[in-house]
PDB file of N, CA, C and O in Angstrom:
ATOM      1  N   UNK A   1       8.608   5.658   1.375  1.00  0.00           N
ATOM      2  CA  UNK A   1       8.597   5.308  -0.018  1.00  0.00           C
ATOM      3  C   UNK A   1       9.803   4.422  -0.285  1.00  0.00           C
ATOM      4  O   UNK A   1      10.832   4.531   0.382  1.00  0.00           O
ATOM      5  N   UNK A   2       9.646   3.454  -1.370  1.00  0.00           N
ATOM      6  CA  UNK A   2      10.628   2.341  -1.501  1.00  0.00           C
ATOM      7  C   UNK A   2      10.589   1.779  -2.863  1.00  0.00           C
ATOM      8  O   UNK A   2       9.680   1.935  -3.679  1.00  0.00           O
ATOM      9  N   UNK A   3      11.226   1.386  -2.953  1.00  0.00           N
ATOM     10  CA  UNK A   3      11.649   0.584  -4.521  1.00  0.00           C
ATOM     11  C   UNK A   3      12.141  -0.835  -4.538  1.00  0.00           C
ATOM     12  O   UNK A   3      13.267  -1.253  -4.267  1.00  0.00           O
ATOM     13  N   UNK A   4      11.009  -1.524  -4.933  1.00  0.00           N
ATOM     14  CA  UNK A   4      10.949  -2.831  -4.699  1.00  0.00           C
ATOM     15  C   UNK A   4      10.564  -3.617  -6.398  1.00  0.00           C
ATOM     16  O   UNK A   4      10.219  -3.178  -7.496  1.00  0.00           O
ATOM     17  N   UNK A   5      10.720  -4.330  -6.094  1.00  0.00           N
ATOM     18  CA  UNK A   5      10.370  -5.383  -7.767  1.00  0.00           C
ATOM     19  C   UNK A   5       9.108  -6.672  -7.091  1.00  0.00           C
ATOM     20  O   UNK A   5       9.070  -7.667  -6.367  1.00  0.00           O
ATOM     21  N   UNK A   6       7.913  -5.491  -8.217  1.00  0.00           N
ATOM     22  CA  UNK A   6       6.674  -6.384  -8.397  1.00  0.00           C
ATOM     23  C   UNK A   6       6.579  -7.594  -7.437  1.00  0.00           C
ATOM     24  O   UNK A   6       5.855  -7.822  -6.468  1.00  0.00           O
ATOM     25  N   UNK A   7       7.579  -8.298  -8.053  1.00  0.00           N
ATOM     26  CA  UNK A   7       7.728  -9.687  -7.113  1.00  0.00           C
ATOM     27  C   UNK A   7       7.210  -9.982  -5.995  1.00  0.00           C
ATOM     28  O   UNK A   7       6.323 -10.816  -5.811  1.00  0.00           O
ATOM     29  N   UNK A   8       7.929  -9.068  -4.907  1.00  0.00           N
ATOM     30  CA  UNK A   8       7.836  -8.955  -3.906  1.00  0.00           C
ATOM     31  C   UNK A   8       6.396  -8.933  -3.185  1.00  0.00           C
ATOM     32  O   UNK A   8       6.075  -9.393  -2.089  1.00  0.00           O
ATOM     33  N   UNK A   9       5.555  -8.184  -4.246  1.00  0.00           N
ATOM     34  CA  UNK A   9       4.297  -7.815  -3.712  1.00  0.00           C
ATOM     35  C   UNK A   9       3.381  -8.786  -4.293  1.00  0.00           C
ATOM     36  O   UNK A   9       2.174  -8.545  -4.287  1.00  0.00           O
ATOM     37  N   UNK A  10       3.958 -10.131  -4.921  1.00  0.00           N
ATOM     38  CA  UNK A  10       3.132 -10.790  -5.438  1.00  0.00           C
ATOM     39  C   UNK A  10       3.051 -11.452  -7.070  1.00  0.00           C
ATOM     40  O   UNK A  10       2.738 -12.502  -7.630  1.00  0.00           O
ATOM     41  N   UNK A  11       3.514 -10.196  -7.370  1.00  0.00           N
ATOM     42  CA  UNK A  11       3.204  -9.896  -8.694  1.00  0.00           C
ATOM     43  C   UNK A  11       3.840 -10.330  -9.705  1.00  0.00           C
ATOM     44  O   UNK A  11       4.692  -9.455  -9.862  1.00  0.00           O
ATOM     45  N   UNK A  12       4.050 -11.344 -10.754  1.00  0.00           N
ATOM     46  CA  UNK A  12       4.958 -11.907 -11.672  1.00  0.00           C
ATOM     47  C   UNK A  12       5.635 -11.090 -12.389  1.00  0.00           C
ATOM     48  O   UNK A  12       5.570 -11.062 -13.618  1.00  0.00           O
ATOM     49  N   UNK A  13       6.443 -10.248 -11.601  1.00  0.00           N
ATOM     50  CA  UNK A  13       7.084  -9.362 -12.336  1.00  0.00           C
ATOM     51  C   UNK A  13       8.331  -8.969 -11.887  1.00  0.00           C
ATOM     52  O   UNK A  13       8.746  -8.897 -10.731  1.00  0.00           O
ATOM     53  N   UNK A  14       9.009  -8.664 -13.182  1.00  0.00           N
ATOM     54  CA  UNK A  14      10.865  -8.232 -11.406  1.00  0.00           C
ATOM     55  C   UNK A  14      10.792  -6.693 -12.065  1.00  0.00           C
ATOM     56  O   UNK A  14      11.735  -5.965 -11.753  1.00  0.00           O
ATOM     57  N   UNK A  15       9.863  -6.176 -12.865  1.00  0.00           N
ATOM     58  CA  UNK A  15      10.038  -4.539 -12.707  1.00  0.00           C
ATOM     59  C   UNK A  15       9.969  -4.004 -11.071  1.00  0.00           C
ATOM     60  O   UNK A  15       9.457  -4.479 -10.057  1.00  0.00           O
ATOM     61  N   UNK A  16      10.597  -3.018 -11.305  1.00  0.00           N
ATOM     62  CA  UNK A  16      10.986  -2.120 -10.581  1.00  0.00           C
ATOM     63  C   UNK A  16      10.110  -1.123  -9.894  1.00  0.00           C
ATOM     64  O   UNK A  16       9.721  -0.350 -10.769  1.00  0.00           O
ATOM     65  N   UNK A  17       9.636  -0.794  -8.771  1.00  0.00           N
ATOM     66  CA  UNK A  17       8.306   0.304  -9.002  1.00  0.00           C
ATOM     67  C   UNK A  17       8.218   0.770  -7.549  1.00  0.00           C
ATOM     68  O   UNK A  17       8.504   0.073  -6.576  1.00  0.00           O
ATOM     69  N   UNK A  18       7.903   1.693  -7.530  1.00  0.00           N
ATOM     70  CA  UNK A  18       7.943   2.801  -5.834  1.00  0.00           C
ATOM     71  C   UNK A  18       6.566   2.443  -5.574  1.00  0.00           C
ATOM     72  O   UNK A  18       5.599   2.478  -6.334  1.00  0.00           O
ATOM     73  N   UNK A  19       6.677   1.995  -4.021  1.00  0.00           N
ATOM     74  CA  UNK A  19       5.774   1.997  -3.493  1.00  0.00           C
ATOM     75  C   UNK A  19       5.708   2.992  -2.296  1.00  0.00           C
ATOM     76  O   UNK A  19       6.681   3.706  -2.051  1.00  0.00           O
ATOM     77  N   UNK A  20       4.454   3.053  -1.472  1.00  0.00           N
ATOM     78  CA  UNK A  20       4.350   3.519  -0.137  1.00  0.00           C
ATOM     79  C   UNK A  20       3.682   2.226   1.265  1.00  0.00           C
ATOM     80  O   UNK A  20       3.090   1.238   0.832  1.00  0.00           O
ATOM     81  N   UNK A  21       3.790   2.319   2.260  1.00  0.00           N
ATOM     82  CA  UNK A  21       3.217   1.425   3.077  1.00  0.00           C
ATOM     83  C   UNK A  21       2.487   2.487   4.023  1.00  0.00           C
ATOM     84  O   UNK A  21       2.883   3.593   4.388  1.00  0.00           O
ATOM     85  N   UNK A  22       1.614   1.991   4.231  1.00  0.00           N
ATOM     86  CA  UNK A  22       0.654   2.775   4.592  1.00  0.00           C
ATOM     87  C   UNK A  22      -0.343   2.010   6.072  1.00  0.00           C
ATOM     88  O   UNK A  22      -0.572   0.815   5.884  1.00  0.00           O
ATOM     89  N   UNK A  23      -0.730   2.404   7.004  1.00  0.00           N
ATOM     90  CA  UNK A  23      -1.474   2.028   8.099  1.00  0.00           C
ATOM     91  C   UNK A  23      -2.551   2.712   8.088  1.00  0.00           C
ATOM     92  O   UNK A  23      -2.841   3.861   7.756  1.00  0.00           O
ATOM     93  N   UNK A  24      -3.471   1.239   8.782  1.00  0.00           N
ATOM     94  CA  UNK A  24      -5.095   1.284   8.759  1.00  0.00           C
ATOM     95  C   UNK A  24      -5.129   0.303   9.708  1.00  0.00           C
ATOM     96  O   UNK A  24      -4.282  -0.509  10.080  1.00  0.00           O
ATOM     97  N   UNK A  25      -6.871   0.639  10.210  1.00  0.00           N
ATOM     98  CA  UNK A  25      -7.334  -0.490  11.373  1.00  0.00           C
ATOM     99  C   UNK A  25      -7.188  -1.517  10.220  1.00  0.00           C
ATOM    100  O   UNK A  25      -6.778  -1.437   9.062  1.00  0.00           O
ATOM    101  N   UNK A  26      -7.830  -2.805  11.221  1.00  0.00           N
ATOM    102  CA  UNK A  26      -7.523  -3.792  10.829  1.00  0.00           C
ATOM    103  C   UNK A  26      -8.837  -4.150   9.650  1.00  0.00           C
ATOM    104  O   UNK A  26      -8.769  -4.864   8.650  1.00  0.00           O
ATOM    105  N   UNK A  27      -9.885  -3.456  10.131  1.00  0.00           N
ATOM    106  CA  UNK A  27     -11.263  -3.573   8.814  1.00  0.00           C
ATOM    107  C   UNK A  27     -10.654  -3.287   7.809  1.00  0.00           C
ATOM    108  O   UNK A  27     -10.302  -4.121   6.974  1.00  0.00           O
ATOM    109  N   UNK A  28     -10.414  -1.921   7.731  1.00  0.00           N
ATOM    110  CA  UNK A  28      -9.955  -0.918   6.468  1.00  0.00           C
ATOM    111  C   UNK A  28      -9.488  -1.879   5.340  1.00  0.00           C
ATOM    112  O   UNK A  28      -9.937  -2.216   4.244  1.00  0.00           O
ATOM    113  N   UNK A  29      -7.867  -2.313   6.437  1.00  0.00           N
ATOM    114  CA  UNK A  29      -6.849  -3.155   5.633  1.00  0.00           C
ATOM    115  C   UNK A  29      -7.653  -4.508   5.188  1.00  0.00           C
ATOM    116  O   UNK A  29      -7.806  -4.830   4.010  1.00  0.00           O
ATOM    117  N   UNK A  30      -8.013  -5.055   6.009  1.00  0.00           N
ATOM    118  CA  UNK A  30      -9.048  -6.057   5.504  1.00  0.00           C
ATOM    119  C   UNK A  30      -9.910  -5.765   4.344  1.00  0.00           C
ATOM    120  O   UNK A  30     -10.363  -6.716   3.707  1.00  0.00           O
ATOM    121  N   UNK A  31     -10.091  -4.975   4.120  1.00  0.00           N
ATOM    122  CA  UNK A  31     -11.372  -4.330   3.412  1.00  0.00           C
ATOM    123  C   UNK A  31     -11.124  -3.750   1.950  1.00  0.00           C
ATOM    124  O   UNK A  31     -11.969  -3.617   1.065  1.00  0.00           O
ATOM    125  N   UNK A  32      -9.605  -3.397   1.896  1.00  0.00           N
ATOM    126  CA  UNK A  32      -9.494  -2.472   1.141  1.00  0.00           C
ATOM    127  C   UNK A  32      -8.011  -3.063  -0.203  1.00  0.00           C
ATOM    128  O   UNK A  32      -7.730  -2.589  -1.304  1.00  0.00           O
ATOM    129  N   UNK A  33      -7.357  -4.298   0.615  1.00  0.00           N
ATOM    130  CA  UNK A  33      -6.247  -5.332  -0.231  1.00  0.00           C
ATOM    131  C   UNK A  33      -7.418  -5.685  -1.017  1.00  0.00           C
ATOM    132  O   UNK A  33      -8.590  -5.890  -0.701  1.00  0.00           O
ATOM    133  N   UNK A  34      -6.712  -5.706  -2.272  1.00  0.00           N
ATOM    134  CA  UNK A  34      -7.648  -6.065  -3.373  1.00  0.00           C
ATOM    135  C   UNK A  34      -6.498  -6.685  -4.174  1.00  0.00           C
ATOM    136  O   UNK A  34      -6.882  -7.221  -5.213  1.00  0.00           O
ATOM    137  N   UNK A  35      -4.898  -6.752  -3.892  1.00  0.00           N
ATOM    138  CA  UNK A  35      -3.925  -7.478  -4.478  1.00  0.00           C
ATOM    139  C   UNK A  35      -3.897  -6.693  -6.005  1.00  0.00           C
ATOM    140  O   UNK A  35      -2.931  -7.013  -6.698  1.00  0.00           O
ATOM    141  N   UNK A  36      -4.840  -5.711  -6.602  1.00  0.00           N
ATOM    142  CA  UNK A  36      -4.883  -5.250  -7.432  1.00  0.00           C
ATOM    143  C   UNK A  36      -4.330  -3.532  -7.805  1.00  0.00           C
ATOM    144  O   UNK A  36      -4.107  -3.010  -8.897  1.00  0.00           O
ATOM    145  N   UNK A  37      -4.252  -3.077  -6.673  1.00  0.00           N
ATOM    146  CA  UNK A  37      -4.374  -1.141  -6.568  1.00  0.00           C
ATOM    147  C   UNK A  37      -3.591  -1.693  -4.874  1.00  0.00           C
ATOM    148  O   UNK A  37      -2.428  -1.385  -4.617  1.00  0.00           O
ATOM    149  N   UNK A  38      -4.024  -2.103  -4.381  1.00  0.00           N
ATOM    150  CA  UNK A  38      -3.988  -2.025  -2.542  1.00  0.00           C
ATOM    151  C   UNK A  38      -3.319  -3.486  -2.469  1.00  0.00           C
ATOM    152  O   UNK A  38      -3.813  -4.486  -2.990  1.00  0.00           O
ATOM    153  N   UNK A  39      -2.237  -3.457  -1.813  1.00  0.00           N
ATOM    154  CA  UNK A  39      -1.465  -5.219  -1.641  1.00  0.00           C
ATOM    155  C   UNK A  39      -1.272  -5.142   0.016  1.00  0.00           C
ATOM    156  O   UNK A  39      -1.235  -3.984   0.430  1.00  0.00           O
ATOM    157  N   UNK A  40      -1.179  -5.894   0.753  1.00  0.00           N
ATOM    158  CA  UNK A  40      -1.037  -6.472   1.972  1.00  0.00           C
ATOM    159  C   UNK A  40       0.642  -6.043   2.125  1.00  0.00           C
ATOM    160  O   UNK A  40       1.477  -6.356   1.276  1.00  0.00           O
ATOM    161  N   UNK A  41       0.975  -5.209   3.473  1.00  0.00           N
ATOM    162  CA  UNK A  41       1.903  -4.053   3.597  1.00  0.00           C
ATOM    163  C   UNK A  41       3.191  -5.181   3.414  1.00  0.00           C
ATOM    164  O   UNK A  41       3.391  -6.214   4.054  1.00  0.00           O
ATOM    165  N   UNK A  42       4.099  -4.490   2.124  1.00  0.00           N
ATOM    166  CA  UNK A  42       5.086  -5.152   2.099  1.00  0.00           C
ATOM    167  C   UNK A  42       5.970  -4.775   3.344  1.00  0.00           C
ATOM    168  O   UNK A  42       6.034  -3.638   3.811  1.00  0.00           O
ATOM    169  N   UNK A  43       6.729  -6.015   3.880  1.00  0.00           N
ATOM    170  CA  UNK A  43       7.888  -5.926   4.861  1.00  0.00           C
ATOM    171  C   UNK A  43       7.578  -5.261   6.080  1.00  0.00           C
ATOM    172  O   UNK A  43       8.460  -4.815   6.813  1.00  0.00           O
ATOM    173  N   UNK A  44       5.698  -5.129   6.463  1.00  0.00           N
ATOM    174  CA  UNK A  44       5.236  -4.707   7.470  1.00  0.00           C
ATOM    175  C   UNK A  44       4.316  -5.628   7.919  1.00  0.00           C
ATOM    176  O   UNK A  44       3.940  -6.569   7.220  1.00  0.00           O
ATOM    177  N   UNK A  45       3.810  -5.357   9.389  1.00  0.00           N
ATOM    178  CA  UNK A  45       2.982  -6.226   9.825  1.00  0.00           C
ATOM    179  C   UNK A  45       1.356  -6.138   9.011  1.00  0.00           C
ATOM    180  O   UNK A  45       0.543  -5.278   9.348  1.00  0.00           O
ATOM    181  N   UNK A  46       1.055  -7.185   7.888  1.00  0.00           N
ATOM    182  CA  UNK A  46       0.077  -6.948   7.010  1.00  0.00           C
ATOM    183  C   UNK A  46      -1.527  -6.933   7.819  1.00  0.00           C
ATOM    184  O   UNK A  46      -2.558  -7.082   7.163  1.00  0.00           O
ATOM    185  N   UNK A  47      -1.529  -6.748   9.200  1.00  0.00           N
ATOM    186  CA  UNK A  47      -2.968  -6.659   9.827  1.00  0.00           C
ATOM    187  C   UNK A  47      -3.332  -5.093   9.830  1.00  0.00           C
ATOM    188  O   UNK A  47      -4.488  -4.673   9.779  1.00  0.00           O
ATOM    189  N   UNK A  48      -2.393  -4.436   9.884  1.00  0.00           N
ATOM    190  CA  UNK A  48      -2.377  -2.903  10.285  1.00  0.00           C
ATOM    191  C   UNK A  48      -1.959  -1.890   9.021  1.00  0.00           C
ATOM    192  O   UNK A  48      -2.228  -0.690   8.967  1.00  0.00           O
ATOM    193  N   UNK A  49      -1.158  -2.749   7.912  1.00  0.00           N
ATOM    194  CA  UNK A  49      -0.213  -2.386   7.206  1.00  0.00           C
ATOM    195  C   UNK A  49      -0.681  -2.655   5.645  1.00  0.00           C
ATOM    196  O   UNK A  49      -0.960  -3.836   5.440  1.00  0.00           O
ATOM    197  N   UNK A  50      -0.802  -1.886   4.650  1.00  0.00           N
ATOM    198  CA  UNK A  50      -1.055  -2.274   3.342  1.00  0.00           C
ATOM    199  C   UNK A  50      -0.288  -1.191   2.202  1.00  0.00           C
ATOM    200  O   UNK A  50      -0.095   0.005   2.419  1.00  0.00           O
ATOM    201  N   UNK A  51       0.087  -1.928   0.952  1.00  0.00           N
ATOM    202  CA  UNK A  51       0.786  -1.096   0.433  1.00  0.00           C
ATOM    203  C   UNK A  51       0.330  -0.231  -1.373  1.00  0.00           C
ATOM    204  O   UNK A  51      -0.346  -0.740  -2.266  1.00  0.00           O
ATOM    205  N   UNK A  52       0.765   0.670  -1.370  1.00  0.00           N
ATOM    206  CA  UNK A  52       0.125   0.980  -3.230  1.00  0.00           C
ATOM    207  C   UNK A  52       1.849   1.233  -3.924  1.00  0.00           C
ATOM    208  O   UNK A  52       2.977   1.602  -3.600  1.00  0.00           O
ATOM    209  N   UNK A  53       1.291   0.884  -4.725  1.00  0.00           N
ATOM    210  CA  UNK A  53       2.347   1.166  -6.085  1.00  0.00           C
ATOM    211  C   UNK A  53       1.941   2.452  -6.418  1.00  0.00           C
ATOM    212  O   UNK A  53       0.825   2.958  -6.299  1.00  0.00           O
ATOM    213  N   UNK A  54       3.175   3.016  -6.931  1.00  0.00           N
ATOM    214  CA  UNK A  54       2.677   4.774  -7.105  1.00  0.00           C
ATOM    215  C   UNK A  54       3.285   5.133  -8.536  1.00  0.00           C
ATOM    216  O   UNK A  54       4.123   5.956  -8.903  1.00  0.00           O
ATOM    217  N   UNK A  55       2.088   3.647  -9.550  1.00  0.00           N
ATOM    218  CA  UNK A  55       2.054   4.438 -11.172  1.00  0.00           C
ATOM    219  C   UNK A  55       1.051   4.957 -11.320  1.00  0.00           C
ATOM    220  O   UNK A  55       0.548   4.502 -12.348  1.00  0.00           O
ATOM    221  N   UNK A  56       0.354   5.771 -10.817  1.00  0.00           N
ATOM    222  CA  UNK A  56      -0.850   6.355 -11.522  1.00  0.00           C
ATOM    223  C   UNK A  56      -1.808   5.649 -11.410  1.00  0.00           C
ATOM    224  O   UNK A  56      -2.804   6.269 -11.782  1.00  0.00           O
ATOM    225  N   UNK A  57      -2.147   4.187 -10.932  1.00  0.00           N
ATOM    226  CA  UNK A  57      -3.167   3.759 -11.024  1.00  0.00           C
ATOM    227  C   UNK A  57      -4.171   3.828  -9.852  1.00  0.00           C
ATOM    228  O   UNK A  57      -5.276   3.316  -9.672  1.00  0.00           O
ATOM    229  N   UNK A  58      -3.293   4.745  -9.033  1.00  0.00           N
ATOM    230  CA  UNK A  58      -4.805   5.333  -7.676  1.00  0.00           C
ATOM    231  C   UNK A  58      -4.002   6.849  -7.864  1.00  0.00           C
ATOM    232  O   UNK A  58      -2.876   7.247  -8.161  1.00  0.00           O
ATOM    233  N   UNK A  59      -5.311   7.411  -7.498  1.00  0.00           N
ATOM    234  CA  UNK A  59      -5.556   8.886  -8.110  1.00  0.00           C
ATOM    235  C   UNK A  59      -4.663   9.628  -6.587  1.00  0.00           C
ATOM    236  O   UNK A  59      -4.423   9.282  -5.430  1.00  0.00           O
ATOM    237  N   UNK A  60      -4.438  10.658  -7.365  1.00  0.00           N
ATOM    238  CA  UNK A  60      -3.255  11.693  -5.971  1.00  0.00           C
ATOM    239  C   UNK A  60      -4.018  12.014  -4.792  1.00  0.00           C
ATOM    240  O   UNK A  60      -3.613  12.037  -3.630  1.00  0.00           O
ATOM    241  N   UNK A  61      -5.601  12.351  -5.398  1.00  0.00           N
ATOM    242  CA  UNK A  61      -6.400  12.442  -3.921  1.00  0.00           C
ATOM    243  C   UNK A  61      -6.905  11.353  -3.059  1.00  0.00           C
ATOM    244  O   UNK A  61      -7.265  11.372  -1.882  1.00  0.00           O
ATOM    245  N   UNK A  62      -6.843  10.399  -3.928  1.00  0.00           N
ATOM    246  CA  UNK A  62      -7.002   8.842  -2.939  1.00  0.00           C
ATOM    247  C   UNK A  62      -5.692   8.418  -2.452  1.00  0.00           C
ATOM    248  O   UNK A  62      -5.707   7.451  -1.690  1.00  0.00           O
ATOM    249  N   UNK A  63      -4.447   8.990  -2.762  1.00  0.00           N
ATOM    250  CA  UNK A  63      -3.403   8.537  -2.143  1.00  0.00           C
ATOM    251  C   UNK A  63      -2.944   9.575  -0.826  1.00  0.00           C
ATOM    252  O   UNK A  63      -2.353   9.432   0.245  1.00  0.00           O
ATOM    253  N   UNK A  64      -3.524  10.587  -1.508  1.00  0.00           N
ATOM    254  CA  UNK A  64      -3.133  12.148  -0.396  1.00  0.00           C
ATOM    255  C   UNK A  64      -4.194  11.522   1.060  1.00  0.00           C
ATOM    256  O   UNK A  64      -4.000  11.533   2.276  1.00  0.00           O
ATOM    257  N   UNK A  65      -5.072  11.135   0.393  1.00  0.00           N
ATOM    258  CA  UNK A  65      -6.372  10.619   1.416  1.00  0.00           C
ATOM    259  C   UNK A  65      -6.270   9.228   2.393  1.00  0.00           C
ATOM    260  O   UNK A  65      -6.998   8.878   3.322  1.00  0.00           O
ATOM    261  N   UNK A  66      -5.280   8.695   1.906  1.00  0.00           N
ATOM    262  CA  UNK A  66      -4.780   6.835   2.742  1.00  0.00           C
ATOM    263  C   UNK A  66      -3.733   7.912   3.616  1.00  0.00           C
ATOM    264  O   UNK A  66      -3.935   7.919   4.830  1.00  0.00           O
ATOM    265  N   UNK A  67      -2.632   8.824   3.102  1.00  0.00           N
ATOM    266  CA  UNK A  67      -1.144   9.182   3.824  1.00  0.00           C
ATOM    267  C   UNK A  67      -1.830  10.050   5.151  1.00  0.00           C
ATOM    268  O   UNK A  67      -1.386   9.979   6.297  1.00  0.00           O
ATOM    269  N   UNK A  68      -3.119  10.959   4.693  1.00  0.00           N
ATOM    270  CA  UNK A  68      -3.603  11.492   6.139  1.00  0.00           C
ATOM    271  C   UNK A  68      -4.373  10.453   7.066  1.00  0.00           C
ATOM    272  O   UNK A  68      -4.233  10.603   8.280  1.00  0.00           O
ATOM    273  N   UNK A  69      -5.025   9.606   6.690  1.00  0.00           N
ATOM    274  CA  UNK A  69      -5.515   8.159   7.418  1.00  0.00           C
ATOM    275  C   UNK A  69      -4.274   7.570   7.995  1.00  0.00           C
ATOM    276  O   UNK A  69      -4.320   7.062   9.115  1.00  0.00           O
ATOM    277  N   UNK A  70      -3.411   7.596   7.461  1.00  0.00           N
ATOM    278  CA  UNK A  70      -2.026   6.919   7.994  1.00  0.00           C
ATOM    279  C   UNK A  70      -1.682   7.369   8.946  1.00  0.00           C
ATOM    280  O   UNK A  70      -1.576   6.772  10.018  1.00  0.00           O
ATOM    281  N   UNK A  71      -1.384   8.780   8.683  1.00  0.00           N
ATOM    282  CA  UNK A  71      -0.567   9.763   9.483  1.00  0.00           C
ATOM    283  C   UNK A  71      -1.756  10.067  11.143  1.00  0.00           C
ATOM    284  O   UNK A  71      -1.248  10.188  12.258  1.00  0.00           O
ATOM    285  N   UNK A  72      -3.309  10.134  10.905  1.00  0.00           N
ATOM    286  CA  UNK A  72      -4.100   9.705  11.857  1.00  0.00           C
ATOM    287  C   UNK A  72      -3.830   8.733  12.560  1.00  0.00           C
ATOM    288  O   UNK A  72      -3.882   8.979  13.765  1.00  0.00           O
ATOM    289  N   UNK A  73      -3.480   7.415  12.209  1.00  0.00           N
ATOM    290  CA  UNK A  73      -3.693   6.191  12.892  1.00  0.00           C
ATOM    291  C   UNK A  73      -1.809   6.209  13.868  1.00  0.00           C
ATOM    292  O   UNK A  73      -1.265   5.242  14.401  1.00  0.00           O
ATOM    293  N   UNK A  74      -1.560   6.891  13.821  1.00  0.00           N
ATOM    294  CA  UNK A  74      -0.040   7.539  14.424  1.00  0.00           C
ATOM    295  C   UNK A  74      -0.278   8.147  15.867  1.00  0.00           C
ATOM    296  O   UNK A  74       0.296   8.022  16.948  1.00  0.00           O
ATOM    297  N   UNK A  75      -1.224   8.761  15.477  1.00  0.00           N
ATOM    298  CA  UNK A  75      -1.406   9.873  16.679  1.00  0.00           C
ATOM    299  C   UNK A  75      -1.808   9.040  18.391  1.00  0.00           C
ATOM    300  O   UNK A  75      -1.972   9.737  19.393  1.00  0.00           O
TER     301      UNK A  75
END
């Protein structure tokens, strides 16, 4: 978890906001950056790597649900 400013992820913004980075095959991540909810993994390799902002706008069980996919793609 990290604290980065919007910016960074794209976003015309210099607020402030916690993210997570998170790993997936390369479909998933392909599949699933929408630059909207899901951004292309900040300050990680973005083929494997994608990131969420953690205001509320993806639900705790879709985030609980990417961190065990993550924590899978580890093993």
């Amino acid at each position: 978890m990290l604290s980065v400013s919007k910016r960074k992820l794209g976003i015309s913004s210099d607020e402030i906001v916690e993210i997570l980075d998170l790993r997936n095959s390369f479909e998933k991540v392909e599949k699933i950056v929408d630059h909207k909810k899901y951004y292309p993994g900040w300050h990680m390799n973005k083929k494997y790597w994608y990131t969420i902002i953690l205001d509320g706008s993806i639900s705790l069980k879709d985030i609980y649900k990417c961190i065990d996919e993550s924590y899978q793609m580890t093993k």
